[in-house]
C-alpha positions, 0 to 999 in steps of 0.5 A: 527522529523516526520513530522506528530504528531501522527501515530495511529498503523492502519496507519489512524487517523481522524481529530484532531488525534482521531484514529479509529480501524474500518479499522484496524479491517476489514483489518484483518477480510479479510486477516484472511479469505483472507489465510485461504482461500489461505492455503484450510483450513476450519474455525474449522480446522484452529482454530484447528491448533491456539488453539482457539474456532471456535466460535471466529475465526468465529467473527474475519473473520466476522469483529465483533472482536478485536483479541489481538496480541497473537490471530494474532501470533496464526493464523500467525503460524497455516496459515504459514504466517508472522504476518505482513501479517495478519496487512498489507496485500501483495502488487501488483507489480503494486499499484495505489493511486488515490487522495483522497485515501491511509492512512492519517494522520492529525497533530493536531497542523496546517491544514496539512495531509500527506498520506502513499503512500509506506513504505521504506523497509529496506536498500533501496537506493532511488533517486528522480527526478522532471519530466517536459514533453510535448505531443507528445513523448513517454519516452520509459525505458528498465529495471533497476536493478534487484528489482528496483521500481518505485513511480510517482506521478503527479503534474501537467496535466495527463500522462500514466504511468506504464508498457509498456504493460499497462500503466496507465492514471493519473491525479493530485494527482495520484500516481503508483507504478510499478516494474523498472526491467521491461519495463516502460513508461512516456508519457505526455497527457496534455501540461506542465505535471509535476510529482516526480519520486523516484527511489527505489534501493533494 
């Protein structure tokens, strides 16, 4: 059973489980003007291209309408791009969760929340690993499978994290991700650092 009572379709719900469409609205406001932009069109030859009015396309990037799926696949189509990509935009390869931030979600039976921190991609094989460290070393890894990503979030202390070439400070709460096929890093700040690590295999 899913852990979390109800999961609006924005990824985001406040408390008690009343879900709101504000984000919803204004991630797609910007990924509309986001590949449109990308794609060099202007707005009267993009709504062109999706059979709409250019009064409306002008609405949607302003973050003043509520497009219906229709209107979405419309655009997905004329900007040559995924539905999805215009509901969940793109991720960087390297993608940090400070705590506090990302999508929650709150049951409406118990005081408990549960944030989105990653979605599984299809046919993924993950293994997760409890991490103790101390100061004072540095935990140095060379690449991993090809596609292989990494998911740490800190429990306890504070670590750079990350690719070797930059790494990143975290504190409790933290979260990272950050490709595995490429040169990473562990090194612990603060004594008795602790953290999950999953390992994610494409």
């Amino acid at each position: 059973m899913d852990p979390v009572d109800s999961v609006p379709a924005d990824g985001a719900a406040a408390p008690g489980g009343h879900r709101s469409s504000l984000d919803l609205i204004a991630l797609i406001s910007a990924s509309i003007r986001r590949e449109r932009e990308r794609a060099g069109l202007s707005m009267a030859e993009l709504a062109r291209r999706a059979g709409i009015a250019k009064s409306t396309l002008s609405q949607l990037e302003a973050g003043a309408g509520n497009p219906s799926v229709e209107t979405l696949w419309a655009l997905g189509a004329a900007l040559d791009v995924p539905f999805s990509r215009l509901v969940d935009p793109p991720r960087p390869q390297v993608r940090i969760v400070r705590a506090g931030e990302g999508p929650v979600t709150w049951s409406e039976r118990a005081d408990y929340a549960a944030t989105l921190l990653a979605s599984c991609p299809p046919n993924a094989r993950r293994d997760i690993y409890r991490i103790d460290a101390q100061p004072g070393g540095v935990r140095r890894s060379d690449p991993h499978l090809p596609g292989s990503v990494e998911h740490v979030v800190i429990g306890t202390g504070r670590a750079l994290v990350g690719p070797a070439a930059a790494p990143v400070e975290l504190g409790p709460g933290d979260y990272i991700a950050y490709p595995g096929d490429a040169p990473h890093v562990f090194e612990a700040l603060e004594p008795d650092t602790t953290a999950t690590l999953t390992m994610e295999h494409v």
